[in-house]
C-alpha positions in Angstrom: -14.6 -15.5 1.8 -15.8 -17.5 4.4 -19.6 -17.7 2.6 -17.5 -19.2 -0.3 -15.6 -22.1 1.5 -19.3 -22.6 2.9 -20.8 -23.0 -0.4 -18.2 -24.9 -1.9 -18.0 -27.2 0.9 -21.9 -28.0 0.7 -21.8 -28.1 -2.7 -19.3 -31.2 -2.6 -21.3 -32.4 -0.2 -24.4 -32.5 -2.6 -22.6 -33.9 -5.9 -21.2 -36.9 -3.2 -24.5 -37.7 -1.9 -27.4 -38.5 -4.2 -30.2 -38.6 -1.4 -30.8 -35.8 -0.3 -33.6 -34.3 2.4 -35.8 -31.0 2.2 -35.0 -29.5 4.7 -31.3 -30.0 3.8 -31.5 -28.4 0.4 -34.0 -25.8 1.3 -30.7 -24.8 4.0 -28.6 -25.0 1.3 -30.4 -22.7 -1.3 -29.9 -19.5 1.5 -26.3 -19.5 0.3 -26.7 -20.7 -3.3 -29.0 -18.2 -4.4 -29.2 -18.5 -8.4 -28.2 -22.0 -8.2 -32.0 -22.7 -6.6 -33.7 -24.2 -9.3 -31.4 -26.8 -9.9 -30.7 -27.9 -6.1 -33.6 -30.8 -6.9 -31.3 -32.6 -9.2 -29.9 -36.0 -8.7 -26.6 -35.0 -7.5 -24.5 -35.9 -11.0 -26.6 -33.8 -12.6 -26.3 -30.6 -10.4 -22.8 -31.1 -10.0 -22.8 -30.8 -14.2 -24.9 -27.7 -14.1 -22.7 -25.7 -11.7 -19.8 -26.9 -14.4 -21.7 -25.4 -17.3 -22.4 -22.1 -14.8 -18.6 -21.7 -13.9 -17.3 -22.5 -17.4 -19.8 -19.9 -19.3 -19.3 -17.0 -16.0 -23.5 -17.3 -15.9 -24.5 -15.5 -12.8 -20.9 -16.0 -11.1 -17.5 -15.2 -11.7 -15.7 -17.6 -14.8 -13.7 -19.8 -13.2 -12.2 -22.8 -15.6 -10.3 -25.0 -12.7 -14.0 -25.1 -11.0 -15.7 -25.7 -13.6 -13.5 -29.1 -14.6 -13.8 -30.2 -10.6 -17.7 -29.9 -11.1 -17.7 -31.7 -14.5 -15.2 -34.0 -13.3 -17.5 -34.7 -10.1 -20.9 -35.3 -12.6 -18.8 -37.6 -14.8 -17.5 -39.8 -12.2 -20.6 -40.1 -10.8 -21.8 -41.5 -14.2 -23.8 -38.5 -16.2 -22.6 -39.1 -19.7 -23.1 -35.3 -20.8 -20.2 -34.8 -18.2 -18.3 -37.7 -19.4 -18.6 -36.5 -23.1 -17.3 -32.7 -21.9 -14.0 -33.6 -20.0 -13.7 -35.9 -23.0 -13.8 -32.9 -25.0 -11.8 -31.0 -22.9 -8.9 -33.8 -23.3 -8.9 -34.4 -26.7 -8.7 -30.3 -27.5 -6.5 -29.4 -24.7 -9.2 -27.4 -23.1 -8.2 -26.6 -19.5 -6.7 -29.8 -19.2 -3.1 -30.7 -20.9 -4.0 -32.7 -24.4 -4.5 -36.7 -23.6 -6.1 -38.2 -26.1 -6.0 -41.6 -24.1 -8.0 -39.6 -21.3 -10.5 -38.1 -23.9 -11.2 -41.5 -25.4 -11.8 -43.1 -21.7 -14.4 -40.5 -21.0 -16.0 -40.3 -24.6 -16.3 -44.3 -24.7 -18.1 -44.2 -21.2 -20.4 -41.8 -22.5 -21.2 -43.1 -25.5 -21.6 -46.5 -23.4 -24.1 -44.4 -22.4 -26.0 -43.6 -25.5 -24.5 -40.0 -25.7 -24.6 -39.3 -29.8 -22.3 -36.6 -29.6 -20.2 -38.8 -27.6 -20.4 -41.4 -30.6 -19.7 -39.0 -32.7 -16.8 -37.9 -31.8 -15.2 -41.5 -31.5 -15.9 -41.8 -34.9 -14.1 -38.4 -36.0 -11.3 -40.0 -34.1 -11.3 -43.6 -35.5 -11.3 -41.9 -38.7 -8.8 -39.5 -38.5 -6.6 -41.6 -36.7 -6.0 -39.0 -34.1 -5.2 -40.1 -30.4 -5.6 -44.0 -31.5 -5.3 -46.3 -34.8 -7.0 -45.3 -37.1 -10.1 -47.7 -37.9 -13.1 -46.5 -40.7 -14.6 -49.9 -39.8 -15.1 -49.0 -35.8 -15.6 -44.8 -37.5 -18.4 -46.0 -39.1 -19.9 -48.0 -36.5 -20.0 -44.7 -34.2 -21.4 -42.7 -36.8 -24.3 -45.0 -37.6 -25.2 -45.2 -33.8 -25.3 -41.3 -33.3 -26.6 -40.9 -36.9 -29.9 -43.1 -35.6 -30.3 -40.2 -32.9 -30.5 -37.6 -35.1 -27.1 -36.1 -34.9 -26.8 -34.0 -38.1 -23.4 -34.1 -38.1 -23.4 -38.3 -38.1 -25.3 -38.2 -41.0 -22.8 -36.2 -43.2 -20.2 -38.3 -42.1 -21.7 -41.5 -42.6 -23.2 -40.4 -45.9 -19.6 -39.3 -47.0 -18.4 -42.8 -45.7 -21.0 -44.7 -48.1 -19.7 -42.1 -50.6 -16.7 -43.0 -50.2 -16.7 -46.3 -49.7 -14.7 -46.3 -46.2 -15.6 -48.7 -43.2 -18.6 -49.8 -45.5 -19.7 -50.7 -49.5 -19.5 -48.1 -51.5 -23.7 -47.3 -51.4 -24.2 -44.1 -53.9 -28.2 -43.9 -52.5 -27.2 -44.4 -48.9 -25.2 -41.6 -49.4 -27.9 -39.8 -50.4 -30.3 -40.8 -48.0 -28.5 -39.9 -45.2 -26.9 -37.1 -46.5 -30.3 -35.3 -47.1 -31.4 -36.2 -43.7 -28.5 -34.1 -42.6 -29.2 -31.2 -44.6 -32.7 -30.8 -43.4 -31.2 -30.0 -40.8 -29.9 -27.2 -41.5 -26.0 -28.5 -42.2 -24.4 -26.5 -44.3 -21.8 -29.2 -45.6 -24.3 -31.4 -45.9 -25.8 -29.5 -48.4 -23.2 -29.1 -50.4 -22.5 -32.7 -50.7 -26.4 -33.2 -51.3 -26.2 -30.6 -53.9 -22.5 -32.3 -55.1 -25.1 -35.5 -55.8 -27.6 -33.7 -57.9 -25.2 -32.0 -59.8 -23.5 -35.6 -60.6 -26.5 -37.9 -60.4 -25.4 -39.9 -58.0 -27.3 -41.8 -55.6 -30.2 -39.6 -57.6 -31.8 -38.0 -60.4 -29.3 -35.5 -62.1 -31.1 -32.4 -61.6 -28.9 -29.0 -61.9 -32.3 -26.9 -60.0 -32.7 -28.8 -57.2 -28.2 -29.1 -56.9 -28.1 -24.8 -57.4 -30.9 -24.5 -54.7 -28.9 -26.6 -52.0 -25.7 -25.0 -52.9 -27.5 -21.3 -52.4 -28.3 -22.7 -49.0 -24.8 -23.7 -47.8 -23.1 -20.8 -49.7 -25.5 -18.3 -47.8 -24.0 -19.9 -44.4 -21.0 -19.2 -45.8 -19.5 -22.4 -46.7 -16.5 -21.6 -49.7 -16.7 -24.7 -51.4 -20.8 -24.2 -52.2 -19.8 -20.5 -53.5 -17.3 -22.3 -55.6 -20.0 -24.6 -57.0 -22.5 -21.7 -57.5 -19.4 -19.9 -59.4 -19.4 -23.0 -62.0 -22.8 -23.3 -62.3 -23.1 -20.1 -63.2 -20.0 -19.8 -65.8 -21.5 -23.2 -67.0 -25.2 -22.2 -66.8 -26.1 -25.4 -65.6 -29.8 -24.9 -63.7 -28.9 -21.4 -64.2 -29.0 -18.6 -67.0 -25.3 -18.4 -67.8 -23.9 -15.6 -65.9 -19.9 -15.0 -66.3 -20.3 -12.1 -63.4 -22.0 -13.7 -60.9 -19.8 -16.8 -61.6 -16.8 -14.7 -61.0 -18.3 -13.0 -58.0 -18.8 -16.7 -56.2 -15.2 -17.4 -57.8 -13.8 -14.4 -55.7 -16.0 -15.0 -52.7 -14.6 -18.3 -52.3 -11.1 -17.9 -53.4 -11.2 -14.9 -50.4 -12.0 -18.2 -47.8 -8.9 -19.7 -49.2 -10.9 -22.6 -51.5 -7.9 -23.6 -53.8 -10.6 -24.8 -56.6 -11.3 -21.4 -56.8 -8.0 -19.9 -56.7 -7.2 -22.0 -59.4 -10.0 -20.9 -61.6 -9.6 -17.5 -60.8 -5.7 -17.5 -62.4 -7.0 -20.2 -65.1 -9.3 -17.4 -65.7 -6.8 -14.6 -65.8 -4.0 -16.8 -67.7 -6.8 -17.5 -70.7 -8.0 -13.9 -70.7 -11.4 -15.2 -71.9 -13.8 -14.3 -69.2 -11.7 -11.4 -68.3 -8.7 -9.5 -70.0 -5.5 -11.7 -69.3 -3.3 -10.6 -66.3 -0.6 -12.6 -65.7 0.5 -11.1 -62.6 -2.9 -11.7 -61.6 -3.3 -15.7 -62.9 0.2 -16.4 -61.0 -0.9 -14.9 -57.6 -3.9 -16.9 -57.7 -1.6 -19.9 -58.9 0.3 -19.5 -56.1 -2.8 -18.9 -53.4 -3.7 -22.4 -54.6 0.1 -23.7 -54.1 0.2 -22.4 -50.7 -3.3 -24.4 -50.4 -2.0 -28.0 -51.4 -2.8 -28.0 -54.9 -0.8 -29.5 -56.5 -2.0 -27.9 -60.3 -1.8 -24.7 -58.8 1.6 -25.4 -58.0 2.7 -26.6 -61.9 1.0 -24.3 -63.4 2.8 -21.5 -61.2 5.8 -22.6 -61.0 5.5 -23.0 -65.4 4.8 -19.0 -65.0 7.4 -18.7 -63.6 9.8 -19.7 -65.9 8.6 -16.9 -69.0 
C-alpha cells in the first residue's frame, strides 16, 4: 500500500512538472517498473499514457476513476488526444455523468488543436443537434477540417453533406470524390454510398460492376443496407446474372440486421407469391418487422393485411 501512495504521489508530481532531471526519473522508474519507457515524455503526455494503461487494465489493475484523473491531468496541461477523450467520455456518459456542455469544451480545445477526431466529432454533434443547436453550416465546416487529415469517417460525412445538400450546395461529384476517398479506406458505409453512386450515376458514370463490387465489399463487413443492395441487384440482375436465390439470401441476411428495406421486400415478396409461393402469414410478419422499424409502407401495407 505504501509503494502505491509512493507511486501515485511521484506520479502527480511528474504530470505537474514538465522539466524534469535524470537522475530524478531514473529514481522514479524503480517503482514504476512497466511504466519505464514512457517516463521521458513531456509530462502531458505521460500523464495521458498512464490514462490509456488504467483505462485498458494493460499491465495494472483497471481502474476507471484513475484513469479519468490521468486523462484529466494530460488535458489540462494542454495534450489535445486527452482533451478529445474526456470529451468523449462526457458526451457518452463514460465514467463521467453525461454533459454535453463539458464534452464540447474539451472537444473544441482539441480540435483548437488540430485533433481530426476531435473535429469530427463536433461536426456529428452540430449535425445532429445533440448537446447544442443544431448547425449543418458549422457540421460541415468540422468535417472538411478533419476530412483534409485523412479521417475516413470525415469523408463519408462530408461526402453525404454534398449529397445532400446540407451546410453546403448540393455538389453530386464532390460527393463522389470524397466519398471514394473514404472507401479506400476501408469504410464500409462509405462504400455503400460509393456503390449507391454508381448504381444511380450520380456524381459518375452509371456502372452496375464497379456499384455490385463496392457493395460486396461493405456487405462482407457486414453492413445490412449493402446486403440489401446486393439482394436487388441480383433479383434485378443489374451487373449481375439474375439470381432470385441469392437475391433472397442477401434479402434475408439483411432483413435478420433489422434493414426495414429488406423486411419490406421480403413480405412484398411473400404477399405476390412470385419469387416464392405466397404466405401471408409470412408477408405480414415481415410487414410488421418493417413497422416496428419506422417504415411507414410497412406499416400500411400491414395494417391493410390486417383487415382480410
Amino acid at each position: 500500500m505504501k509503494n502505491i501512495i509512493v507511486i501515485l504521489a511521484a506520479t502527480f508530481f511528474i504530470c505537474t512538472y514538465p522539466v524534469r532531471s535524470h537522475a530524478y526519473e531514473s529514481h522514479l522508474s524503480y517503482w514504476f517498473g512497466q511504466f519505464e519507457k514512457i517516463l521521458y515524455l513531456p509530462s502531458a503526455e505521460y500523464c495521458y499514457r498512464l490514462g490509456v494503461i488504467y483505462l485498458t487494465g494493460k499491465g495494472v489493475q483497471k481502474n476507471d476513476r484513475l484513469a479519468l484523473i490521468f486523462f484529466t491531468q494530460s488535458a489540462s496541461g494542454g495534450f489535445a488526444p486527452a482533451q478529445f477523450v474526456l470529451g468523449r467520455f462526457y458526451a457518452l456518459g463514460v465514467i463521467v455523468p453525461q454533459d454535453y456542455n463539458k464534452a464540447i469544451e474539451w472537444f473544441n480545445y482539441s480540435a483548437g488543436q488540430g485533433n481530426a477526431e476531435a473535429q469530427f466529432y463536433l461536426g456529428n454533434l452540430y449535425q445532429n443537434g445533440e448537446g447544442i443547436e443544431q448547425n449543418y453550416d458549422k457540421a460541415f465546416d468540422y468535417f472538411h477540417k478533419a476530412a483534409l487529415q485523412g479521417n475516413l469517417m470525415a469523408q463519408s460525412a462530408l461526402g453525404i453533406m454534398y449529397l445532400e445538400g446540407k451546410g453546403c450546395k448540393q455538389d453530386f461529384s464532390k460527393a463522389f470524390q470524397w466519398t471514394r476517398k473514404s472507401a479506400e479506406q476501408g469504410n464500409s458505409f462509405a462504400q455503400y454510398i460509393l456503390g449507391s453512386l454508381y448504381d444511380t450515376g450520380k456524381g459518375t458514370d452509371l456502372d452496375y460492376f464497379k456499384a455490385k463490387e463496392l457493395y460486396q465489399k461493405s456487405a462482407d463487413q457486414g453492413y445490412e443496407g449493402a446486403l440489401y443492395k446486393l439482394g436487388k441487384m441480383y433479383e434485378a440482375g443489374h451487373g449481375v446474372l439474375q439470381d432470385f436465390q441469392t437475391a433472397l439470401f442477401y434479402y434475408r441476411k439483411a432483413a435478420d440486421q433489422e434493414n426495414t428495406d429488406a423486411q419490406l421486400r421480403l413480405g412484398e415478396i411473400y404477399h405476390e407469391g412470385k419469387l416464392l409461393p405466397q404466405d401471408e402469414a409470412m408477408a405480414k410478419e415481415y410487414f410488421k418487422q418493417s413497422c416496428l422499424n419506422r417504415s411507414q409502407k410497412g406499416c400500411d401495407k400491414y395494417r391493410l393485411l390486417n383487415t382480410k
